[in-house]
ROSESE-737391 format. One line per field, with one value per residue (C-alpha): x, y, z; residue number from 1. Coordinates in pm, 1 decimal, decimal comma, m for minus. Example, Ala and Ser with C-alpha at 12.3 -4.5 7.8 and 13.67 -1.06 7.14 Angstrom:
ROSESE-737391
c1 [1230,0  1367,0]
c2 [m450,0  m106,0]
c3 [780,0  714,0]
seq [1  2]
***
This chain:
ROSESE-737391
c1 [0,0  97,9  42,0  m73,6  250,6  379,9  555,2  332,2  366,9  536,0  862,5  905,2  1216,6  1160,6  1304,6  1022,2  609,0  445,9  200,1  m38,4  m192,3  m463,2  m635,4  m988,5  m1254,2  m1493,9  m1794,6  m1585,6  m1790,3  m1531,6  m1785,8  m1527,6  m1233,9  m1037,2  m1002,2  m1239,7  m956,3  m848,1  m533,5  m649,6  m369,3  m385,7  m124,7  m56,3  m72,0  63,6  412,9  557,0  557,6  867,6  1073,0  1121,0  1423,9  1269,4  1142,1  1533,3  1657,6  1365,0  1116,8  691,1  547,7  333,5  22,9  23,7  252,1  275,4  510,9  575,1  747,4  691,0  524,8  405,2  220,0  16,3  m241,0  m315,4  m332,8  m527,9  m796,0  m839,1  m1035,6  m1340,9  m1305,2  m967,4  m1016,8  m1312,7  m1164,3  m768,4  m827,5  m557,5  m415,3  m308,3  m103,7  43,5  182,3  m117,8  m41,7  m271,0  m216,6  m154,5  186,9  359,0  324,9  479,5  769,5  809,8  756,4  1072,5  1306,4  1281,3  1315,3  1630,6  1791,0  1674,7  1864,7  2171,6  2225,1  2238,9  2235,2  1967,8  1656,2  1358,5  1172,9  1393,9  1059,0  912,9  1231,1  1245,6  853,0  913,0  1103,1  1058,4  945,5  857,6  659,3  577,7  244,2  128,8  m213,6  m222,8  m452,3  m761,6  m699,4  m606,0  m245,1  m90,1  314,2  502,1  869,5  973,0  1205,8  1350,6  1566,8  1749,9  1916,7  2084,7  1959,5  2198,0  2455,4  2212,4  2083,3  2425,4  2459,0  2125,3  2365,6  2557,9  2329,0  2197,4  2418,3  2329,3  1973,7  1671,4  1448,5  1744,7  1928,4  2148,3  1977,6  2224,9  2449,2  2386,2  2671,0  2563,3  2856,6  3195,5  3033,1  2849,7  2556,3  2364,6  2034,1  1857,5  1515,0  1362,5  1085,5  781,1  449,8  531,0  452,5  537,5  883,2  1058,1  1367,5  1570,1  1915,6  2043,2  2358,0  2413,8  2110,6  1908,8  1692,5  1491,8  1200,7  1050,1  738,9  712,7  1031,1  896,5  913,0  1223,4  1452,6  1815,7  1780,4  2110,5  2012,2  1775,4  1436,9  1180,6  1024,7  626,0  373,9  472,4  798,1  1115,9  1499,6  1818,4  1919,8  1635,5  1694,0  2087,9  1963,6  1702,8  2004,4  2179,2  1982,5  1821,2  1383,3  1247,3  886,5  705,9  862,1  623,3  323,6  430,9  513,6  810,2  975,5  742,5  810,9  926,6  551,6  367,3  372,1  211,7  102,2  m83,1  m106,6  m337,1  m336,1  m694,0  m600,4  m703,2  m1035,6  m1187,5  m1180,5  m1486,0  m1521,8  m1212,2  m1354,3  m1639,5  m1351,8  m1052,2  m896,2  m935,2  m556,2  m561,1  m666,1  m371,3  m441,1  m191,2  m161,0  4,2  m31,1  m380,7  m507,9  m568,0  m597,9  m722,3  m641,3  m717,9  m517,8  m661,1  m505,5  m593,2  m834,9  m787,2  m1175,7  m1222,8  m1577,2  m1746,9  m1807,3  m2139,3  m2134,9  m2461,8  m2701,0  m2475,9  m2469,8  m2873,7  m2873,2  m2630,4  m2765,0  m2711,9  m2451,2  m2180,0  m1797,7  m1615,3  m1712,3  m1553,1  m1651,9  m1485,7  m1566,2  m1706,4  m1612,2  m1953,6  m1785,5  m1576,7  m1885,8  m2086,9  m1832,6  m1810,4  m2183,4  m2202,4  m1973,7  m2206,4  m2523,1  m2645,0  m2789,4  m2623,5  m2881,4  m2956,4  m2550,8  m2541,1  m2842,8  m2718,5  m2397,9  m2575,8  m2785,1  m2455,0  m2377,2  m2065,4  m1986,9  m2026,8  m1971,9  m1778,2  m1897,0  m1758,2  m2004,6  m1995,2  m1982,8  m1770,4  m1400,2  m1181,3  m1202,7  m1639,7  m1749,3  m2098,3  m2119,3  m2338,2  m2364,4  m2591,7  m2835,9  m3013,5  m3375,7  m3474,4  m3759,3  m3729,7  m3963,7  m3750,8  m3425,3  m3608,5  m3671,7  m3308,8  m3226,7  m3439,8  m3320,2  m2962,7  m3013,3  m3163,2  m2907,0  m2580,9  m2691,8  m2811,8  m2665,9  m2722,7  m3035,8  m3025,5  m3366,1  m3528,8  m3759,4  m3634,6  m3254,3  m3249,7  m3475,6  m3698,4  m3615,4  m3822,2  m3919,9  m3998,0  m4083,1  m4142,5  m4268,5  m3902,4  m3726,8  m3713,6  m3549,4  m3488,9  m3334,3  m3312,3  m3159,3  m2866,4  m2673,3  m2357,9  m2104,9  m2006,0  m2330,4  m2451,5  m2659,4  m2774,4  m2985,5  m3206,6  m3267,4  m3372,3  m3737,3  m3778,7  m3501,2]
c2 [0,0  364,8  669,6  882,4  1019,7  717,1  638,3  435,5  111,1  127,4  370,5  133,6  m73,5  m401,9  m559,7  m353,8  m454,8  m324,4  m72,6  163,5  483,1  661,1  909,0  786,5  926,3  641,3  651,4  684,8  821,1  864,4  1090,4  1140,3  1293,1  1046,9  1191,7  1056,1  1083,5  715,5  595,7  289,3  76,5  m237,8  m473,0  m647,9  m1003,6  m1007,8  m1032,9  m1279,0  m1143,9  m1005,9  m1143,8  m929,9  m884,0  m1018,8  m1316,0  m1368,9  m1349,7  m1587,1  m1373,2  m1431,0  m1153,7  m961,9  m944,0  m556,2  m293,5  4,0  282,4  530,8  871,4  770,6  461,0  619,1  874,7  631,2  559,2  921,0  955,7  663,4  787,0  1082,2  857,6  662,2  459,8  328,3  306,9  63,2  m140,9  m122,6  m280,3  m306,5  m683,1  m441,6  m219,0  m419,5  m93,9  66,7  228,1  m40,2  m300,7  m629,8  m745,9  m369,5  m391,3  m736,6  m633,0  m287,6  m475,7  m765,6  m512,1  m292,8  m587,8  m652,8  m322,8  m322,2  m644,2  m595,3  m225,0  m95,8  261,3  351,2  612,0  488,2  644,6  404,7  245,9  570,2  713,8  349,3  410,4  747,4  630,1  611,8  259,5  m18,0  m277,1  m577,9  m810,8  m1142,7  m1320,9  m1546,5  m1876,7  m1720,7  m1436,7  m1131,1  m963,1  m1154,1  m1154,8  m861,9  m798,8  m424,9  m260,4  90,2  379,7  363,5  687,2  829,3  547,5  280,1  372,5  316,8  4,1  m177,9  m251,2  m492,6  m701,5  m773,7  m952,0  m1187,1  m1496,1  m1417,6  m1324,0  m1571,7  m1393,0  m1305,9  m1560,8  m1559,9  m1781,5  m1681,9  m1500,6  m1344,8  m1158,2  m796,2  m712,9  m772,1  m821,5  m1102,9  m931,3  m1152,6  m1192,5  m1244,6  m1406,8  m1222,6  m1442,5  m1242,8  m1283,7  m1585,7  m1802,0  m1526,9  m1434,0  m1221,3  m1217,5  m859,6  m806,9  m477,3  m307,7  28,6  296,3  m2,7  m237,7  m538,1  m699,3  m1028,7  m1124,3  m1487,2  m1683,1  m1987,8  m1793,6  m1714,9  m2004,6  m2062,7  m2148,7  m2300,8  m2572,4  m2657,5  m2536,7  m2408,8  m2097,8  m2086,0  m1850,9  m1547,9  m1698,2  m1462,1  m1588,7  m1533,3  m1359,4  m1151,3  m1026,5  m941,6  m763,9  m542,3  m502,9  m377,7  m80,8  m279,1  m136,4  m512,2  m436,8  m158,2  m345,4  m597,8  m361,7  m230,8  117,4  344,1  470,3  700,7  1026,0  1241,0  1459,6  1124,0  1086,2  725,3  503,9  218,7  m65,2  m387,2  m667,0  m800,4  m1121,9  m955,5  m794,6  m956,6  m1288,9  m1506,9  m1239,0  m1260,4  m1532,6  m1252,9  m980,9  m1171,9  m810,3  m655,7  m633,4  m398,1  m81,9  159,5  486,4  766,5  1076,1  1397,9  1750,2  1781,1  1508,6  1114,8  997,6  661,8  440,9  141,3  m122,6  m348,2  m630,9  m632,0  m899,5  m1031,3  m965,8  m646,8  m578,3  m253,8  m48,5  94,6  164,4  351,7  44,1  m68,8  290,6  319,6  m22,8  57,3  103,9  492,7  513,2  348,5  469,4  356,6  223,0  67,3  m60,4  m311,2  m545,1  m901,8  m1172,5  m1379,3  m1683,4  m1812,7  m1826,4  m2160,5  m2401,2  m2201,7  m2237,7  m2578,3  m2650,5  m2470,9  m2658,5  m2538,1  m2750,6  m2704,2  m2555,1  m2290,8  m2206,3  m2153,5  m1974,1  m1761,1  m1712,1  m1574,7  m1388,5  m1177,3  m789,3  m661,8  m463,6  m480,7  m269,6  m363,6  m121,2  m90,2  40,2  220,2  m235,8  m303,2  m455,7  m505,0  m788,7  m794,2  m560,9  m560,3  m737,6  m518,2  m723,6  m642,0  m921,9  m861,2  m865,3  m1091,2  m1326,2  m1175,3  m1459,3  m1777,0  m1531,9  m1505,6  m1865,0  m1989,6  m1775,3  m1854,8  m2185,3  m2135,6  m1937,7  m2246,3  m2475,9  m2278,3  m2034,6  m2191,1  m2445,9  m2758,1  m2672,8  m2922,5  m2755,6  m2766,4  m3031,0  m2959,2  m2904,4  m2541,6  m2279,3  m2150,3  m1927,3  m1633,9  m1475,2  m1086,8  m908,2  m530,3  m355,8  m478,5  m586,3  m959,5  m1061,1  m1395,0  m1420,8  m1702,3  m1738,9  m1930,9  m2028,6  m1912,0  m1833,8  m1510,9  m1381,8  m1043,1  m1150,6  m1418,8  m1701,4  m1589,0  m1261,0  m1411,6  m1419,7  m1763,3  m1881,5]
c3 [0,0  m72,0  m164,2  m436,7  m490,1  m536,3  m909,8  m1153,0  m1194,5  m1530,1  m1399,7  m1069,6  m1062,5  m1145,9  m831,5  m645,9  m670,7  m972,8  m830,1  m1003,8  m813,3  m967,5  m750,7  m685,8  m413,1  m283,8  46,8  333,7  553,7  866,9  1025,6  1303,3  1152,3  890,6  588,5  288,5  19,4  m74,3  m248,7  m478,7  m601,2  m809,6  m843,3  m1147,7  m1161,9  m1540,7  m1400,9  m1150,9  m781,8  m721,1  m416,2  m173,7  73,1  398,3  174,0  65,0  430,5  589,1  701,6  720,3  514,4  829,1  796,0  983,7  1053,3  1288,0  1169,9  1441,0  1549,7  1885,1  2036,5  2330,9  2135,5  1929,2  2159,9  2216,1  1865,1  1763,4  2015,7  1881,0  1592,1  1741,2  1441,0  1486,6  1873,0  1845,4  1564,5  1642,1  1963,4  2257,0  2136,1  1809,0  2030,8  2360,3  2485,5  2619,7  2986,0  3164,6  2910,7  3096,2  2896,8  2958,3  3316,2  3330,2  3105,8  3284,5  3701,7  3505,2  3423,7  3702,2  3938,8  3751,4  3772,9  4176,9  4236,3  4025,2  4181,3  3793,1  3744,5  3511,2  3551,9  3718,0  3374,5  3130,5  3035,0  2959,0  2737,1  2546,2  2386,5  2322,8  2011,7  1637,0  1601,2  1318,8  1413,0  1150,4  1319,8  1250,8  1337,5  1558,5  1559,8  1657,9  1314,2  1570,6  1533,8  1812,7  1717,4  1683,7  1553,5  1698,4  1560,7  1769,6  1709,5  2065,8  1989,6  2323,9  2519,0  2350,4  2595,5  2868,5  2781,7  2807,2  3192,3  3103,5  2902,6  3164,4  3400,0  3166,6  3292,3  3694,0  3622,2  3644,2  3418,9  3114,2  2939,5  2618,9  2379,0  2051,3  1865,7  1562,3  1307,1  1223,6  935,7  1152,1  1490,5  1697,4  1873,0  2157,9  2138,2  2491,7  2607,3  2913,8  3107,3  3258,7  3366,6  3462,6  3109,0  2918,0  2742,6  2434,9  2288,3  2190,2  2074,5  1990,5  1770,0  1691,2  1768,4  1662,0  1927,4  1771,8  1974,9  1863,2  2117,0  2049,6  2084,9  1941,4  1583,2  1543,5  1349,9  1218,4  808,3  886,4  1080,9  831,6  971,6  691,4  759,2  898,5  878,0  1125,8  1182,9  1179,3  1099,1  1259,9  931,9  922,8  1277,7  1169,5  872,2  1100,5  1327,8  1032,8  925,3  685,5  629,6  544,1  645,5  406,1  108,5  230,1  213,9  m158,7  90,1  71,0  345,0  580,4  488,3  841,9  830,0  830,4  1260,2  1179,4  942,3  1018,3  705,3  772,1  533,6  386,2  570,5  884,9  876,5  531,3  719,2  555,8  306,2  85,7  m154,1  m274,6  m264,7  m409,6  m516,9  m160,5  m64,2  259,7  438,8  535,9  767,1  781,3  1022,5  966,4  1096,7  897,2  1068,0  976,6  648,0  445,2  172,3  5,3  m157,6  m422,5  m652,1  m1019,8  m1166,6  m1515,8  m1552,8  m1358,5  m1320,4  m1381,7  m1049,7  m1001,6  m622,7  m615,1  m525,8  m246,0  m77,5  m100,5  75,5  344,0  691,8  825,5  1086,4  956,0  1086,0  790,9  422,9  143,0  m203,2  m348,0  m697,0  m604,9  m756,9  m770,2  m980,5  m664,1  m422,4  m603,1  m463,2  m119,9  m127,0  m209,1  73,9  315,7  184,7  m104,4  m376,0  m721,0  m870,4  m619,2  m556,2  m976,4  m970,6  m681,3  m828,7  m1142,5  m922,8  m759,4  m936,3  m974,9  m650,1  m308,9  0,4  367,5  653,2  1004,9  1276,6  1634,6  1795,2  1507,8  1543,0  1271,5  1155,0  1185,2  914,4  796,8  400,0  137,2  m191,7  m491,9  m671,7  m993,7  m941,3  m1244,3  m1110,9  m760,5  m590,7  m694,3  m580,3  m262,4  m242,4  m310,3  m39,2  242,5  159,7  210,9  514,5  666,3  560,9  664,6  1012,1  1322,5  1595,8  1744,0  2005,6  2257,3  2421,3  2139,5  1967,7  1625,1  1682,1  1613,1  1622,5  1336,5  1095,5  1134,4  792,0  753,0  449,3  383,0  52,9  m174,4  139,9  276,4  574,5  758,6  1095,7  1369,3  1707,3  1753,0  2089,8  2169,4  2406,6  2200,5  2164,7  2269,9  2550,2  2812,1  2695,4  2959,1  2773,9  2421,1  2312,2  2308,6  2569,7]
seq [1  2  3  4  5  6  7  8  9  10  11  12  13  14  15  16  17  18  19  20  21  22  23  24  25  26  27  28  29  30  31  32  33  34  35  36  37  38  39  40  41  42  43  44  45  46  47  48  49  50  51  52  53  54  55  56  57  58  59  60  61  62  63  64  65  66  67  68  69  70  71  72  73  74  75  76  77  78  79  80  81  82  83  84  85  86  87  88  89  90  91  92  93  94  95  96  97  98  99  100  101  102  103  104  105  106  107  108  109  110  111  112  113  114  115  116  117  118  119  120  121  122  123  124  125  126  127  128  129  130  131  132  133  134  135  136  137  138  139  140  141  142  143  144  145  146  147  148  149  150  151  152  153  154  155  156  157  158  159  160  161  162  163  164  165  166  167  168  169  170  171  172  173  174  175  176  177  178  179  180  181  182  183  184  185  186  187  188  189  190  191  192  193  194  195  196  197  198  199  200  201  202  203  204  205  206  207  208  209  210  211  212  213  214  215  216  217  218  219  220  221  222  223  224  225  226  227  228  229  230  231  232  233  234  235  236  237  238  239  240  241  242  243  244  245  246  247  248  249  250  251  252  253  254  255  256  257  258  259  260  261  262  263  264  265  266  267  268  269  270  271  272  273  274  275  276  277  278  279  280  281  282  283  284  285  286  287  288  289  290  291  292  293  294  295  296  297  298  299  300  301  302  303  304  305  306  307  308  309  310  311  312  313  314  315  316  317  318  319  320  321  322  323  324  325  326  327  328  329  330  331  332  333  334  335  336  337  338  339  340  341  342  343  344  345  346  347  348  349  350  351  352  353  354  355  356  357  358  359  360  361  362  363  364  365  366  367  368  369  370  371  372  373  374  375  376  377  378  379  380  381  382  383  384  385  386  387  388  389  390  391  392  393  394  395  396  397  398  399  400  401  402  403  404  405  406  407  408  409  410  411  412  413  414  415  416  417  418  419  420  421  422  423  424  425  426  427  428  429  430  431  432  433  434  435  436  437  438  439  440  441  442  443]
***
């Protein structure tokens, strides 16, 4: 994701993705404050993907990344935004003043300079997140950003941070784990234990500190592991140590510029989870803040069939209220076997399939999170009744649960129909739903 400054596609270097920025306005409706001018990019799948640095040296494209003059400002900023304060919730940023995993790591390392007598301020913490920062994120199992990879501009405090190194082999909490070689030298790279089952590793060189969260991801090539999904390489870590930037390559970004404060890029993979099979060309979201304020952008791949976009219908059927929209081409042909899958018959997932329009619209309310926007698709009306049919049908097949109260396994499907619009709904047990069973209309 980028810009619209940004090069076109056909002057880019070749070793670099082949991007194309053409300035395009779309519904975002940030009705608190981000801006409503989008960057749209499409990336060409004509030419092979290029390979990327980080993919040369071993490490997971991220699937997120925080770009920062200052980690301890983020949060500040980010609540500025409703938006981004409902949907960027506190596992996206671990270093939230109350947040659970800061405390641990701050109460660890100030034990450690109490017991070892080391002469550093009582505000260390405090100076280390006041940094520029990069921060690359993976998901974890459940879909949420869970790892992180940090790396920090130390600047004066490089000096500072050396009497840690120094306790690691008396120190129950820090251990050397490995060595890595950054150009000439063999830097150290430490685990530190806290909150009792919890643990990082960091190793630093130069003005440059590099934080990986999850131990567990980080591998040797060398010894002949094969790199995972989120996991990070010894090489990778030397080249960060380095000076190397291996993340915004990853995003299709160039460097931030110095009046972009932060920039915030989130891959499709996150938030379009369930929904990327209708919205194959959706590639990410990416939110930017300077001294005007915050500002939005969408990143989209490039189909060998685009579709026309005619966004009108989907913004007539959107419900009011909505924080943030975007429209986006569907691609209707992927969704019969999907739909098969979840229980259609073949007839009715082809005649659905024929059924879908070109376009359709993800919205992100006041309950929203991330990764739960609200789906707006178009469908021709031709013979509206059997439409209506084939989809009451589906419904039934594919949402509900396993009632154990109830005589028929699951509870009816309660059908609705107003002037053009037709609704179906039915209550399903959970243990993430809004309210007790106790509270439901027919508990």
């Amino acid at each position: 994701m980028s810009d619209s400054t940004v090069t076109p596609a056909a002057d880019a270097p070749a070793a670099k993705p082949s991007l194309h920025w053409p300035t395009l306005l779309i519904g975002m409706c940030l009705v608190v404050g981000v801006a409503g001018g989008l960057g749209w990019f499409m990336h060409k799948p004509k030419t092979p993907a290029p390979v990327l640095a980080s993919d040369k040296l071993g490490m997971s494209r991220p699937d997120g990344l925080l770009e920062t003059h200052s980690l301890s400002q983020l949060p500040k900023d980010l609540l500025a935004v409703p938006f981004l304060k409902e949907t960027l919730t506190e596992d996206f940023v671990f270093y939230y003043e109350t947040h659970a995993d800061r405390l641990g790591l701050i109460g660890s390392l100030r034990r450690i300079i109490y017991e070892h007598d080391l002469k550093l301020q009582d505000t260390l913490i405090e100076q280390l997140f006041d940094q520029p920062a990069d921060v690359a994120l993976w998901r974890g199992a459940d879909g949420r950003l869970k790892d992180f990879l940090l790396v920090m501009d130390r600047g004066g405090l490089a000096k500072v941070l050396e009497p840690l190194a120094k306790v690691a082999l008396d120190d129950s909490q820090l251990s050397k784990i490995a060595e890595v070689k950054v150009g000439s030298d063999d830097v150290v790279l430490y685990q530190l234990n806290y909150n009792a089952s919890k643990a990082l590793l960091f190793a630093s060189h130069g003005d440059k500190l590099v934080v990986l969260s999850n131990p567990v991801k980080l591998y040797d090539p060398q010894s002949g592991a094969t790199e995972e999904p989120g996991s990070v390489s010894t090489m990778a870590i030397a080249a960060l140590l380095n000076g190397e930037k291996l993340f915004p390559e990853a995003f299709g970004l160039p460097p931030r510029a110095p009046e972009v404060k932060q920039r915030l890029s989130v891959n499709a993979s996150v938030f379009a989870m369930g929904y990327q099979r209708f919205i194959p060309n959706f590639a990410g979201l990416r939110f930017d803040m300077d001294d005007k304020g915050w500002h939005s952008f969408l990143a989209m791949d490039e189909l060998e069939s685009q579709p026309d976009f005619d966004f009108k219908p989907i913004w007539q059927a959107m419900p009011m209220g909505a924080s943030a929209c975007v429209a986006l081409p569907l691609a209707a042909e992927q969704q019969k076997p999907l739909l098969v899958k979840l229980g259609a018959q073949e007839k009715v997932a082809q005649a659905l399939t024929e059924h879908m329009a070109g376009a359709a619209g993800l919205c992100w309310y006041a309950d929203s999170r991330l990764y739960t926007p609200l789906l707006v698709a178009s469908l021709n009306d031709d013979d509206s009744d059997k439409l209506d049919g084939d989809l009451g049908s589906l419904f039934g097949s594919m949402v509900g649960a396993y009632e154990s109260n109830v005589e028929e396994g699951a509870f009816p499907v309660v059908e609705k129909q107003e002037g053009q619009s037709h609704q179906w709904q039915r209550q399903v047990s959970s243990s993430f739903g809004p309210y007790a069973a106790k509270d439901a209309e027919d508990p």
